[in-house]
mmCIF file of the N, C-alpha and C atoms, coordinates in Angstrom:
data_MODEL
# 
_entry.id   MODEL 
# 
loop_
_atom_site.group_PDB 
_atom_site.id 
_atom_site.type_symbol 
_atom_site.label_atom_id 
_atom_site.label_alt_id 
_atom_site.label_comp_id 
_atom_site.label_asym_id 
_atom_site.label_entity_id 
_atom_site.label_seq_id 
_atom_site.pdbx_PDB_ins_code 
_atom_site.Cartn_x 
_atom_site.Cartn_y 
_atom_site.Cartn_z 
_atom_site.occupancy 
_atom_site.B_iso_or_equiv 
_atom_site.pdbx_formal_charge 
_atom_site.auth_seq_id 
_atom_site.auth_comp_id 
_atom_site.auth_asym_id 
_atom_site.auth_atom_id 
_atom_site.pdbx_PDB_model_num 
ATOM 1   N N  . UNK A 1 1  ? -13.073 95.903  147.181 1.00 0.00 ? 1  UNK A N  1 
ATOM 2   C CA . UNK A 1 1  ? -12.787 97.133  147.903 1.00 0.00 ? 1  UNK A CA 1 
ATOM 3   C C  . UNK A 1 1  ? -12.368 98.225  146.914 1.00 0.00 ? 1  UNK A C  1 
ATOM 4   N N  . UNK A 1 2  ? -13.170 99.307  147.256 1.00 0.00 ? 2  UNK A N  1 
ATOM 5   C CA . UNK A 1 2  ? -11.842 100.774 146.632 1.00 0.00 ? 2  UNK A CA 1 
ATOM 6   C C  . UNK A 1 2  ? -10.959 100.810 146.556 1.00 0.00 ? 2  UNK A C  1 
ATOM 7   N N  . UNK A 1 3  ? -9.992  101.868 146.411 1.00 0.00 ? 3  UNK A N  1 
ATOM 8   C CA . UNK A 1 3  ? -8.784  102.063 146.568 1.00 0.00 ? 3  UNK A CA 1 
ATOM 9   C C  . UNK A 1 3  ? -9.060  102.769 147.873 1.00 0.00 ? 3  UNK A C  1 
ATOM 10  N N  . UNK A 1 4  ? -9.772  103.902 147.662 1.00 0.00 ? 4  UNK A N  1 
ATOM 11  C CA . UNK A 1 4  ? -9.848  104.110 149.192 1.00 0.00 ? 4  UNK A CA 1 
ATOM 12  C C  . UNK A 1 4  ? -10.243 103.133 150.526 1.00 0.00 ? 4  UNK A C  1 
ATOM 13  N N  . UNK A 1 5  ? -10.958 102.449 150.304 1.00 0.00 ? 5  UNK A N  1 
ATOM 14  C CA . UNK A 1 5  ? -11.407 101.778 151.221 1.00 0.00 ? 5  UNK A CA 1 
ATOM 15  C C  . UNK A 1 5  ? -9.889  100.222 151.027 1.00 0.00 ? 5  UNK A C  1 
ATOM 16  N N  . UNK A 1 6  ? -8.980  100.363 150.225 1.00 0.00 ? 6  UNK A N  1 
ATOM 17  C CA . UNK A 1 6  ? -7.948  99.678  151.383 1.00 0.00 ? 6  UNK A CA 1 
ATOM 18  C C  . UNK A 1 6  ? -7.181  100.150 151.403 1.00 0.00 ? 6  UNK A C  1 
ATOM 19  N N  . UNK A 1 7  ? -6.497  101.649 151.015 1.00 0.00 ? 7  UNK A N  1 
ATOM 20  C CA . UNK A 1 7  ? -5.654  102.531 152.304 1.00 0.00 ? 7  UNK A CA 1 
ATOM 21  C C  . UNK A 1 7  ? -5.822  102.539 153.500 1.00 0.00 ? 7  UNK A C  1 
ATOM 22  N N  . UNK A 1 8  ? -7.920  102.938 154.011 1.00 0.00 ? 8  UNK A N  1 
ATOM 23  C CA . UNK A 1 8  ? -8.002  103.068 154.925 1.00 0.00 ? 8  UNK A CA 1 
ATOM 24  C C  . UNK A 1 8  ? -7.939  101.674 155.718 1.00 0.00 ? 8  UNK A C  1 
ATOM 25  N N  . UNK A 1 9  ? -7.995  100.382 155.196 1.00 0.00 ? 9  UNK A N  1 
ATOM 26  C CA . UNK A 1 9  ? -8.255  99.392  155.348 1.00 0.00 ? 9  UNK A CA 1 
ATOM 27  C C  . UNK A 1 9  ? -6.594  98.924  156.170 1.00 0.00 ? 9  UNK A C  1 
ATOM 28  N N  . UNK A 1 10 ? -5.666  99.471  155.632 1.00 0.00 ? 10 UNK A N  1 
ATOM 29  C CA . UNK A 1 10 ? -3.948  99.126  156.065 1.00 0.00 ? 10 UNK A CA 1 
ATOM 30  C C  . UNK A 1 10 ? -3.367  100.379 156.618 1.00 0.00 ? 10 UNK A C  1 
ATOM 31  N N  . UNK A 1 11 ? -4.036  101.306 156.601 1.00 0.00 ? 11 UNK A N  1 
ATOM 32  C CA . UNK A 1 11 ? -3.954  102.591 157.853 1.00 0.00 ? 11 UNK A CA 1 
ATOM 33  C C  . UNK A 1 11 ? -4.472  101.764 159.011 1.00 0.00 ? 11 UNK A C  1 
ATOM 34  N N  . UNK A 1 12 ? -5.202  101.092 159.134 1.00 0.00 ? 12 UNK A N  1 
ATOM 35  C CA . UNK A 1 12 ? -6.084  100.457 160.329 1.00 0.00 ? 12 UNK A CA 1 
ATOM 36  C C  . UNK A 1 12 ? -5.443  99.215  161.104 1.00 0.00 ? 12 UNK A C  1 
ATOM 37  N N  . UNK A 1 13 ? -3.586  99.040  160.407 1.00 0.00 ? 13 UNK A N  1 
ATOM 38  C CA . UNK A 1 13 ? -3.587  97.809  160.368 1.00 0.00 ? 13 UNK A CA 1 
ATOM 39  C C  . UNK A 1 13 ? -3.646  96.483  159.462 1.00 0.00 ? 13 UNK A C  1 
ATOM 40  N N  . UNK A 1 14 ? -4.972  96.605  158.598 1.00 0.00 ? 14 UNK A N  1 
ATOM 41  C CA . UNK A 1 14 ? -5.299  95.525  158.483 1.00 0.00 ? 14 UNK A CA 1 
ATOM 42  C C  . UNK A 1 14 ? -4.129  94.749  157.043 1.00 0.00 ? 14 UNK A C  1 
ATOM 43  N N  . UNK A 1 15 ? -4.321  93.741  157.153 1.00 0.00 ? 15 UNK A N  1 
ATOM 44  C CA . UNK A 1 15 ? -3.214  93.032  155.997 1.00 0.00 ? 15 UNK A CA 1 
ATOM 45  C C  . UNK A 1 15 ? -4.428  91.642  155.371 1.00 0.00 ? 15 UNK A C  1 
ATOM 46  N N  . UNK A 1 16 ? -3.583  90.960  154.503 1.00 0.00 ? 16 UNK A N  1 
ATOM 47  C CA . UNK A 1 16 ? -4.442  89.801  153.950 1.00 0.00 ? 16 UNK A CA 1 
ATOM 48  C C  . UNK A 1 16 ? -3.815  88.546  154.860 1.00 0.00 ? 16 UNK A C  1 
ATOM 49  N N  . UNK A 1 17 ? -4.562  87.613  154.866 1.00 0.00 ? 17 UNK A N  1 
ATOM 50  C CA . UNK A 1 17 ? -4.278  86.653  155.618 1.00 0.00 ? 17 UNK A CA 1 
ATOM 51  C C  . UNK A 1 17 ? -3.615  85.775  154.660 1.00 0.00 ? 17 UNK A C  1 
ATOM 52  N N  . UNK A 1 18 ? -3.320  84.657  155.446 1.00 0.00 ? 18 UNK A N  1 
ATOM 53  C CA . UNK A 1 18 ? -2.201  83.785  155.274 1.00 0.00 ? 18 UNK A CA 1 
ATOM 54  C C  . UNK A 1 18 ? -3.145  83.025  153.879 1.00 0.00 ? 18 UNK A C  1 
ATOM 55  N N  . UNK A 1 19 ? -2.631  83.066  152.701 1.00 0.00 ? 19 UNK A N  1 
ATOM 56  C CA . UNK A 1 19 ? -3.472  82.270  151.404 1.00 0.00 ? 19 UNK A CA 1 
ATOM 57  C C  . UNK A 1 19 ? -3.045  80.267  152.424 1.00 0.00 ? 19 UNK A C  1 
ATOM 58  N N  . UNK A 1 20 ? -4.396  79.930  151.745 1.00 0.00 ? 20 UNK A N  1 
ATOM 59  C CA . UNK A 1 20 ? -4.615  78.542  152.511 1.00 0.00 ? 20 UNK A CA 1 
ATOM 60  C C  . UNK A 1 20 ? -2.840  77.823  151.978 1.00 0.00 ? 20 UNK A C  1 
ATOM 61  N N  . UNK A 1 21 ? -2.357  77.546  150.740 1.00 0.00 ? 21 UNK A N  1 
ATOM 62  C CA . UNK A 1 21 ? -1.426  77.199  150.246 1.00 0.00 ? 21 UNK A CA 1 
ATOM 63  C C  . UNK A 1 21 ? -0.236  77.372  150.507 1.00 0.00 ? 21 UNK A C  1 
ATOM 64  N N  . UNK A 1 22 ? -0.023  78.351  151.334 1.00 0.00 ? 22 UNK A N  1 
ATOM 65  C CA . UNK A 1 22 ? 1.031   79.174  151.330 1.00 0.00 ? 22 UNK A CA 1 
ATOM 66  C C  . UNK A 1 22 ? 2.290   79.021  152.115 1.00 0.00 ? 22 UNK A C  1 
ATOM 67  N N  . UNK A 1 23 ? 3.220   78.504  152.170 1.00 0.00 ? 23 UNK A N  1 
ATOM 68  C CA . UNK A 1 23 ? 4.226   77.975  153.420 1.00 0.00 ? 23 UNK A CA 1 
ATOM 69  C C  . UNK A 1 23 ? 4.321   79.460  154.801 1.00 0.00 ? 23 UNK A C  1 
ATOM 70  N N  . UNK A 1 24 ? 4.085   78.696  155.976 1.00 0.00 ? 24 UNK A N  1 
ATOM 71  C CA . UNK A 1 24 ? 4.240   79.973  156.944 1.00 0.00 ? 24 UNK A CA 1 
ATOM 72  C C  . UNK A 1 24 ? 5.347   80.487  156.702 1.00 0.00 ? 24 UNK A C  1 
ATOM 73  N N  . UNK A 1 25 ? 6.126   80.299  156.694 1.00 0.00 ? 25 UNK A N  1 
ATOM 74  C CA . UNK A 1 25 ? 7.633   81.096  156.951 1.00 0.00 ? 25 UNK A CA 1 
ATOM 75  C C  . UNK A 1 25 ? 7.635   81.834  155.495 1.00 0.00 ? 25 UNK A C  1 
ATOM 76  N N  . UNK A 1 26 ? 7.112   81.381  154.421 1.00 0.00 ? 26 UNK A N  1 
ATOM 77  C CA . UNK A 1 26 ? 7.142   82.401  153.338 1.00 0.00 ? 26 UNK A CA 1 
ATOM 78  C C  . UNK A 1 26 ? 5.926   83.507  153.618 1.00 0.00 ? 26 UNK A C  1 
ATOM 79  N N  . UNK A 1 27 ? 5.041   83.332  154.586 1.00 0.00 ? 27 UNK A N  1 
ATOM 80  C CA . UNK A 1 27 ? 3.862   84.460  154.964 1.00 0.00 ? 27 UNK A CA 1 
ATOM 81  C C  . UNK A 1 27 ? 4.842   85.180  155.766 1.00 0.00 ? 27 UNK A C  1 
ATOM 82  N N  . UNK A 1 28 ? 5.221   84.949  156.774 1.00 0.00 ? 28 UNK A N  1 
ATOM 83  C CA . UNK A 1 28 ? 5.852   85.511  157.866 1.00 0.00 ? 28 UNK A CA 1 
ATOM 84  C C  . UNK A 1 28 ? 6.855   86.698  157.212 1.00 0.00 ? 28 UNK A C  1 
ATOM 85  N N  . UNK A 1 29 ? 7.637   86.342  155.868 1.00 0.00 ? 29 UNK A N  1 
ATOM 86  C CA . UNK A 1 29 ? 8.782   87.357  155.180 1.00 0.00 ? 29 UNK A CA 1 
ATOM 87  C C  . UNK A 1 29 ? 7.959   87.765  155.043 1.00 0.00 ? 29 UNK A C  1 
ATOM 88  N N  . UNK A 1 30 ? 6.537   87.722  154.155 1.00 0.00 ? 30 UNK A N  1 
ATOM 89  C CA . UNK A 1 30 ? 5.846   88.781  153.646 1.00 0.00 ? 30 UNK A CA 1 
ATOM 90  C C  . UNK A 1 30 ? 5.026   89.496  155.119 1.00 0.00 ? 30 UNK A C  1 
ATOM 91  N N  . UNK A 1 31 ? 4.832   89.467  155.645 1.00 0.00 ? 31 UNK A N  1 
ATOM 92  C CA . UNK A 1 31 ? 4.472   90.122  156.853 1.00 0.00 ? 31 UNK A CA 1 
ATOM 93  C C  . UNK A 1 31 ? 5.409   91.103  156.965 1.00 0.00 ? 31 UNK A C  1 
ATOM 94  N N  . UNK A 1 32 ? 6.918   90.973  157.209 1.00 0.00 ? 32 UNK A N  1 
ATOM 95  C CA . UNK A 1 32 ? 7.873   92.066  157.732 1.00 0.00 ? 32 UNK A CA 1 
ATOM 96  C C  . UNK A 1 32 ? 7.552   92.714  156.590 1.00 0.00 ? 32 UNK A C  1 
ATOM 97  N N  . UNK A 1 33 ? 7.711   92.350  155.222 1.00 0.00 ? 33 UNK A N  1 
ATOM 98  C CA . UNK A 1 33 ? 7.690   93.776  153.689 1.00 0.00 ? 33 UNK A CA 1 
ATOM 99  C C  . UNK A 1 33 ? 6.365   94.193  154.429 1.00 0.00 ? 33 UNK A C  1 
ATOM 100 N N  . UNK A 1 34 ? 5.349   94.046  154.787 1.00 0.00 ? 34 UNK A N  1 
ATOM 101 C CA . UNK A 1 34 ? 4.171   95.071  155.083 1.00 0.00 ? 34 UNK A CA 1 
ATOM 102 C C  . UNK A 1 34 ? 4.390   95.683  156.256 1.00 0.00 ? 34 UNK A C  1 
ATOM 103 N N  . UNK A 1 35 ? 5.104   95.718  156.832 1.00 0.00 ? 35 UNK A N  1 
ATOM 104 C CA . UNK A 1 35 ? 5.247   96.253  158.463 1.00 0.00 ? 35 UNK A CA 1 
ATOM 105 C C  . UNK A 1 35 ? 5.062   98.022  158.172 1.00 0.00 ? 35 UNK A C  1 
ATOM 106 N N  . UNK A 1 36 ? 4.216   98.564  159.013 1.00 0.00 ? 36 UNK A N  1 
ATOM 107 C CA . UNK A 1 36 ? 3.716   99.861  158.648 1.00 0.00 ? 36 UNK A CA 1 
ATOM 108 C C  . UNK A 1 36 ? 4.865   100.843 158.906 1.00 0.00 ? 36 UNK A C  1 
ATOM 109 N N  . UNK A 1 37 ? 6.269   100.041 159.604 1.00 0.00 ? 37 UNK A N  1 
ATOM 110 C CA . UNK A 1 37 ? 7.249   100.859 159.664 1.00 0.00 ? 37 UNK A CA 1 
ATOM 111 C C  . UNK A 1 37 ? 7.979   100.813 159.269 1.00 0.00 ? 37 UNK A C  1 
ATOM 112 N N  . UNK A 1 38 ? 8.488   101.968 157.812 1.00 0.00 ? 38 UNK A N  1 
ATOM 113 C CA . UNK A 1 38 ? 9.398   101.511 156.622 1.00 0.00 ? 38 UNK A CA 1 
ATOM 114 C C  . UNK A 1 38 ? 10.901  100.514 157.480 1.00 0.00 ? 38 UNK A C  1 
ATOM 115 N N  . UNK A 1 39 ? 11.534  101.244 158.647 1.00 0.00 ? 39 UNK A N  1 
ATOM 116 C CA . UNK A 1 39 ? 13.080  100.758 158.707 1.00 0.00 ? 39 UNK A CA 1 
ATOM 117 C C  . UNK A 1 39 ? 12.313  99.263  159.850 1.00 0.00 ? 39 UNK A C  1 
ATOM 118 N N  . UNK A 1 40 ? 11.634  98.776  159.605 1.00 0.00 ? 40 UNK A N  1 
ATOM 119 C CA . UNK A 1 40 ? 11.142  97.255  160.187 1.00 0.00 ? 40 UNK A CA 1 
ATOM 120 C C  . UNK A 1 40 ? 11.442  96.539  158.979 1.00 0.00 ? 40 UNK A C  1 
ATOM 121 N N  . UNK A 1 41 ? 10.696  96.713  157.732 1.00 0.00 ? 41 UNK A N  1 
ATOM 122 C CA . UNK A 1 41 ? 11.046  96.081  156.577 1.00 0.00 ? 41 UNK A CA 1 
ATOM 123 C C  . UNK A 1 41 ? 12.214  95.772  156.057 1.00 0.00 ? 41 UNK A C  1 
ATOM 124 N N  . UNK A 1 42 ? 12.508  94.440  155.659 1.00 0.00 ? 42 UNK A N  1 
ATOM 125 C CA . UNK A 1 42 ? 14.117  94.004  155.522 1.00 0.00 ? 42 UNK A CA 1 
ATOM 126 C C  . UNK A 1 42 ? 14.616  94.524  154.398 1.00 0.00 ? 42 UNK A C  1 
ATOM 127 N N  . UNK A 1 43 ? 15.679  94.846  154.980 1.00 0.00 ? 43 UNK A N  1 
ATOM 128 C CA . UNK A 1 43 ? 16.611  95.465  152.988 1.00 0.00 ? 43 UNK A CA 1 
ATOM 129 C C  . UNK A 1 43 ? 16.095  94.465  151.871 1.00 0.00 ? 43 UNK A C  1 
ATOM 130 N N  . UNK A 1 44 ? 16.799  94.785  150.655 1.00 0.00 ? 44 UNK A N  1 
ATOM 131 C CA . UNK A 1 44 ? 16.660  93.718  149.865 1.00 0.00 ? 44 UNK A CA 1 
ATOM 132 C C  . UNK A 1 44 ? 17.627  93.227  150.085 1.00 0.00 ? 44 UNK A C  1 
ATOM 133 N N  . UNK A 1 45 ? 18.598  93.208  150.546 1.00 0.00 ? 45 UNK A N  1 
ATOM 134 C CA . UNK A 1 45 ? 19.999  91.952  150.526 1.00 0.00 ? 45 UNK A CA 1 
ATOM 135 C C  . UNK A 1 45 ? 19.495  91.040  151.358 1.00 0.00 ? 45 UNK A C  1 
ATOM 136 N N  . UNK A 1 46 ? 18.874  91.327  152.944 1.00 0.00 ? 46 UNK A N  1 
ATOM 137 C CA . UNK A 1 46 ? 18.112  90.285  153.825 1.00 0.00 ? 46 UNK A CA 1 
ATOM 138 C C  . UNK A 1 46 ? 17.263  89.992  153.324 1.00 0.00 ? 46 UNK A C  1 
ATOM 139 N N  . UNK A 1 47 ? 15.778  90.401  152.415 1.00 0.00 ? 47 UNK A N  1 
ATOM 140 C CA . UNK A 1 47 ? 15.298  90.054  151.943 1.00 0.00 ? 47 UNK A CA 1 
ATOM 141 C C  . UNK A 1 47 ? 15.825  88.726  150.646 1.00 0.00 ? 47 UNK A C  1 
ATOM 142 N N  . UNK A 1 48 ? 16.537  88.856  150.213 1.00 0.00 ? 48 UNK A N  1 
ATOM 143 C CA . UNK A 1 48 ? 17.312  87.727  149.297 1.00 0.00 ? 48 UNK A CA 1 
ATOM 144 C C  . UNK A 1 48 ? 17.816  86.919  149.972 1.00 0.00 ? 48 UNK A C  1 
ATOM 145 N N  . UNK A 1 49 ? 18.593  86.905  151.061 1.00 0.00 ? 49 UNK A N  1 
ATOM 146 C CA . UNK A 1 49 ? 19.199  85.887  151.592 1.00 0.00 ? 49 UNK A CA 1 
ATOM 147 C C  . UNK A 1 49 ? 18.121  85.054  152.478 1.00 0.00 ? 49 UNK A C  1 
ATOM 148 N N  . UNK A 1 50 ? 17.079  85.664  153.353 1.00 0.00 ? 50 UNK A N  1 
ATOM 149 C CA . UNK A 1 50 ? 16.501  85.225  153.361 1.00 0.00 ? 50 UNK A CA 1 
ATOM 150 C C  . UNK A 1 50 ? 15.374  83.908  152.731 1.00 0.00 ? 50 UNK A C  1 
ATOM 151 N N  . UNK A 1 51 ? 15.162  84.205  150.934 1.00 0.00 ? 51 UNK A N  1 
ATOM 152 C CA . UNK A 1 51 ? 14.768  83.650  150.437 1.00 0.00 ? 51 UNK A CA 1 
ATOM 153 C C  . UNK A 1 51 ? 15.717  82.525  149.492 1.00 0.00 ? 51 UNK A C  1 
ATOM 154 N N  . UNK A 1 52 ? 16.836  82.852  149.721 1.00 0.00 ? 52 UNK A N  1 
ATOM 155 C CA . UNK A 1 52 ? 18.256  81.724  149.411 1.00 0.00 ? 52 UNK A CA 1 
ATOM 156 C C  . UNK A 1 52 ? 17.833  80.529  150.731 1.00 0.00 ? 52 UNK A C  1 
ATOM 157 N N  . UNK A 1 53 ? 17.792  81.226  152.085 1.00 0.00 ? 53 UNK A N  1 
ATOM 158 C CA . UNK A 1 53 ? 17.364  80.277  152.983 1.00 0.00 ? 53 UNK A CA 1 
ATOM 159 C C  . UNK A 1 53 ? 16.668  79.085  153.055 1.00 0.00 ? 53 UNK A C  1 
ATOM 160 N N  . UNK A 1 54 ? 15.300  79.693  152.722 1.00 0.00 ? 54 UNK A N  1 
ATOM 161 C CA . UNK A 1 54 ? 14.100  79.264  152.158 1.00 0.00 ? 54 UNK A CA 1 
ATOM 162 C C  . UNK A 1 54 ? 14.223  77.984  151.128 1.00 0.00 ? 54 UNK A C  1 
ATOM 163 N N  . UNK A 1 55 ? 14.669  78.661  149.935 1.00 0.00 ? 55 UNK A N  1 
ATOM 164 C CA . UNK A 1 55 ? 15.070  77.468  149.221 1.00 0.00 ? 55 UNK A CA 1 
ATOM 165 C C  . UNK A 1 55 ? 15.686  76.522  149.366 1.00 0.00 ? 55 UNK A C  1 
ATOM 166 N N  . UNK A 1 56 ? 16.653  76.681  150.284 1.00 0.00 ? 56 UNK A N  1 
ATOM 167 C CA . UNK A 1 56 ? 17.659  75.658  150.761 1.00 0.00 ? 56 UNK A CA 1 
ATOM 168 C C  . UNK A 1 56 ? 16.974  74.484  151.742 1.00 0.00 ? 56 UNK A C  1 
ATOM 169 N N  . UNK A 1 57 ? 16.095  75.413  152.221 1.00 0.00 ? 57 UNK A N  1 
ATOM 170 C CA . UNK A 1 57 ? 15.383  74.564  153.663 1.00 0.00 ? 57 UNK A CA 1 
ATOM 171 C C  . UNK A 1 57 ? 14.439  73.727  153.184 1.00 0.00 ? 57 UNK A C  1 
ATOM 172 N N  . UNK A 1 58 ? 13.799  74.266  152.198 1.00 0.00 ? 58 UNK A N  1 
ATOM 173 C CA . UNK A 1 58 ? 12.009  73.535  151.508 1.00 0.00 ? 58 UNK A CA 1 
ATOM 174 C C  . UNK A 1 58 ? 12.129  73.542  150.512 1.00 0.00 ? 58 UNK A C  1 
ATOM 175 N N  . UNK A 1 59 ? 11.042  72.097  150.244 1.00 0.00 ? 59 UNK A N  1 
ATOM 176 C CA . UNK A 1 59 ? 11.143  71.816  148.786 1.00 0.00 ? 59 UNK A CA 1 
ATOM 177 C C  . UNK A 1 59 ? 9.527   72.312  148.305 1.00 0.00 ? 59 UNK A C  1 
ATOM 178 N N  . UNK A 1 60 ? 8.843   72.862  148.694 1.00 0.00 ? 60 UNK A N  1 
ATOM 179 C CA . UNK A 1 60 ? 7.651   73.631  148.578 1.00 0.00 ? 60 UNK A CA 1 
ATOM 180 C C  . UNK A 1 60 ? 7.231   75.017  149.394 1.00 0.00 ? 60 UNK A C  1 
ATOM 181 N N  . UNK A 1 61 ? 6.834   75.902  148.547 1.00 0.00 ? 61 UNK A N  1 
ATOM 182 C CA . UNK A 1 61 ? 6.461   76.964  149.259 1.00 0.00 ? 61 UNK A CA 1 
ATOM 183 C C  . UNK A 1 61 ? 4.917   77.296  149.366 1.00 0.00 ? 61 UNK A C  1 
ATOM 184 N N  . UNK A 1 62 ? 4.715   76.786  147.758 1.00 0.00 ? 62 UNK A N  1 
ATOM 185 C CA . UNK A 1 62 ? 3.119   77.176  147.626 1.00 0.00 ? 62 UNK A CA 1 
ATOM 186 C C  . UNK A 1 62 ? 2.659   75.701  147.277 1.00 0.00 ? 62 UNK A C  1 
ATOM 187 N N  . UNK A 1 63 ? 1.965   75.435  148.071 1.00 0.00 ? 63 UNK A N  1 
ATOM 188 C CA . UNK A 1 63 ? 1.362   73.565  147.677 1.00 0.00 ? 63 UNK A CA 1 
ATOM 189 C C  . UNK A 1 63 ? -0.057  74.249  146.404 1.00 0.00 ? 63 UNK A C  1 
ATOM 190 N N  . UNK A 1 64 ? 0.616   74.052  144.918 1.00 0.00 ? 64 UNK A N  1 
ATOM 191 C CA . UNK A 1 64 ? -0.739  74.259  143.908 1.00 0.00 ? 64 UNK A CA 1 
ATOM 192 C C  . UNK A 1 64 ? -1.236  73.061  143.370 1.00 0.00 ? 64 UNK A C  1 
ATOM 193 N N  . UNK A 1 65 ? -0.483  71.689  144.739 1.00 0.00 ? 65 UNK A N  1 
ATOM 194 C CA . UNK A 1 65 ? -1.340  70.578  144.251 1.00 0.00 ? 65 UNK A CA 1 
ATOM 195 C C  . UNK A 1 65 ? -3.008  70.519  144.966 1.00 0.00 ? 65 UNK A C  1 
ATOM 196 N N  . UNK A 1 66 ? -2.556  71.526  145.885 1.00 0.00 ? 66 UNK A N  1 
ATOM 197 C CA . UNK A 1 66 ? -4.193  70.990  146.867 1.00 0.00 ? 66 UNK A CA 1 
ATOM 198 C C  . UNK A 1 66 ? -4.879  72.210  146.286 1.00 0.00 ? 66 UNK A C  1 
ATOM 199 N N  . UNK A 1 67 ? -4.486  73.165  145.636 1.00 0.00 ? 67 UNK A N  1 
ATOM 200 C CA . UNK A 1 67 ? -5.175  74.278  145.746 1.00 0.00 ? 67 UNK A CA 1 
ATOM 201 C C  . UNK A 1 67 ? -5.658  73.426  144.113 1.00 0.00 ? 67 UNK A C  1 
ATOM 202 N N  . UNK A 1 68 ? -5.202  72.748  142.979 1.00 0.00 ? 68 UNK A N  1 
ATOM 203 C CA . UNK A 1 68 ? -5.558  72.120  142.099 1.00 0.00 ? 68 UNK A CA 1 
ATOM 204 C C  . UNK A 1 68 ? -6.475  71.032  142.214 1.00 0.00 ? 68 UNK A C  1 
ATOM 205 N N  . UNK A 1 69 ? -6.241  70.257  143.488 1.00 0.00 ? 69 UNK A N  1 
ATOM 206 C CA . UNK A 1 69 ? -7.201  69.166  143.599 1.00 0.00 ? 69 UNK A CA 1 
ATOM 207 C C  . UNK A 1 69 ? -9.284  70.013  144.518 1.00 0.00 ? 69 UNK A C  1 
ATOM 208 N N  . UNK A 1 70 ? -8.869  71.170  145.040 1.00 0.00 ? 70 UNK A N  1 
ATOM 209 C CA . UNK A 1 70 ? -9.888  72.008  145.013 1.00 0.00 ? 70 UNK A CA 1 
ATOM 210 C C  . UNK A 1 70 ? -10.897 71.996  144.409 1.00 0.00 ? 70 UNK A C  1 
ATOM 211 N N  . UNK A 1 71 ? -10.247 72.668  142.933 1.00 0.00 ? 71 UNK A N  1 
ATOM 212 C CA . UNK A 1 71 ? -10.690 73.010  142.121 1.00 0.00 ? 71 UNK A CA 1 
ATOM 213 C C  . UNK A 1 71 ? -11.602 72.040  141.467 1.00 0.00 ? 71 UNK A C  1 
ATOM 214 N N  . UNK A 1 72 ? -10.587 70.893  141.451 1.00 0.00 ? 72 UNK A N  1 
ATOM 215 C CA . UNK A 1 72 ? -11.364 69.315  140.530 1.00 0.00 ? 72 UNK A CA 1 
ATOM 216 C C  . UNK A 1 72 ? -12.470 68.841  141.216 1.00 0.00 ? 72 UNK A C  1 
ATOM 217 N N  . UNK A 1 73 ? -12.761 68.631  142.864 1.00 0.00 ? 73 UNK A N  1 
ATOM 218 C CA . UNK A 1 73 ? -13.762 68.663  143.902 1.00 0.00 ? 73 UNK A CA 1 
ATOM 219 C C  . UNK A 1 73 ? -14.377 69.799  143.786 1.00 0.00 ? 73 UNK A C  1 
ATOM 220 N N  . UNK A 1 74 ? -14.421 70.868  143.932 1.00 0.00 ? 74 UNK A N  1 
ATOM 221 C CA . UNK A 1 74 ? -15.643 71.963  143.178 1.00 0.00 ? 74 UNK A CA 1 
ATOM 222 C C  . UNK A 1 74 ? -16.133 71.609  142.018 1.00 0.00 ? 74 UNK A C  1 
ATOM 223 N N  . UNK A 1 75 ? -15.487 71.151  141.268 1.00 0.00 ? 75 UNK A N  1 
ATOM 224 C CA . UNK A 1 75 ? -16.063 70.917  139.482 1.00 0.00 ? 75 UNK A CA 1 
ATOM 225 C C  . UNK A 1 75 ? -17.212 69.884  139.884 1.00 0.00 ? 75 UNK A C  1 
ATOM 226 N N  . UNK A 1 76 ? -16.899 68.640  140.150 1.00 0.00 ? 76 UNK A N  1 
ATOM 227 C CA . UNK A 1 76 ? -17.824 67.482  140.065 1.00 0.00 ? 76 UNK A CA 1 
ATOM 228 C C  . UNK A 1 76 ? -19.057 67.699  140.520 1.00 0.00 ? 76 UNK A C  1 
# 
């Protein structure tokens, strides 16, 4: 894409989808930072504690074992 073509692309709404790897609840924070309405987006102090949460709760956020074993099944 352009640059123009993804301004107009997140003027429209649109966002990136959830990466296959990715823990929901760590998509979901990143969802509110994109919210098209600045005072929706969490401070950074909620934003941090939030991700203190996170850590506390899970022992994975981004699985780069499957997104690694992918890769090795594409190769062969």
């Amino acid at each position: 894409m352009t640059n123009e073509e993804v301004i107009a692309y997140l003027k429209q709404g649109g966002r990136m989808n959830k990466p296959k790897y990715c823990d929901g609840d760590l998509y979901l924070l990143v969802m509110k930072c994109w919210s098209e309405k600045p005072k929706r987006r969490p401070k950074f102090k909620e934003l941090a504690s939030e991700l203190e949460e996170m850590e506390l709760d899970k022992e994975v956020y981004i699985n780069m074992n499957g997104a690694y074993e992918d890769k090795i099944t594409a190769t062969e």
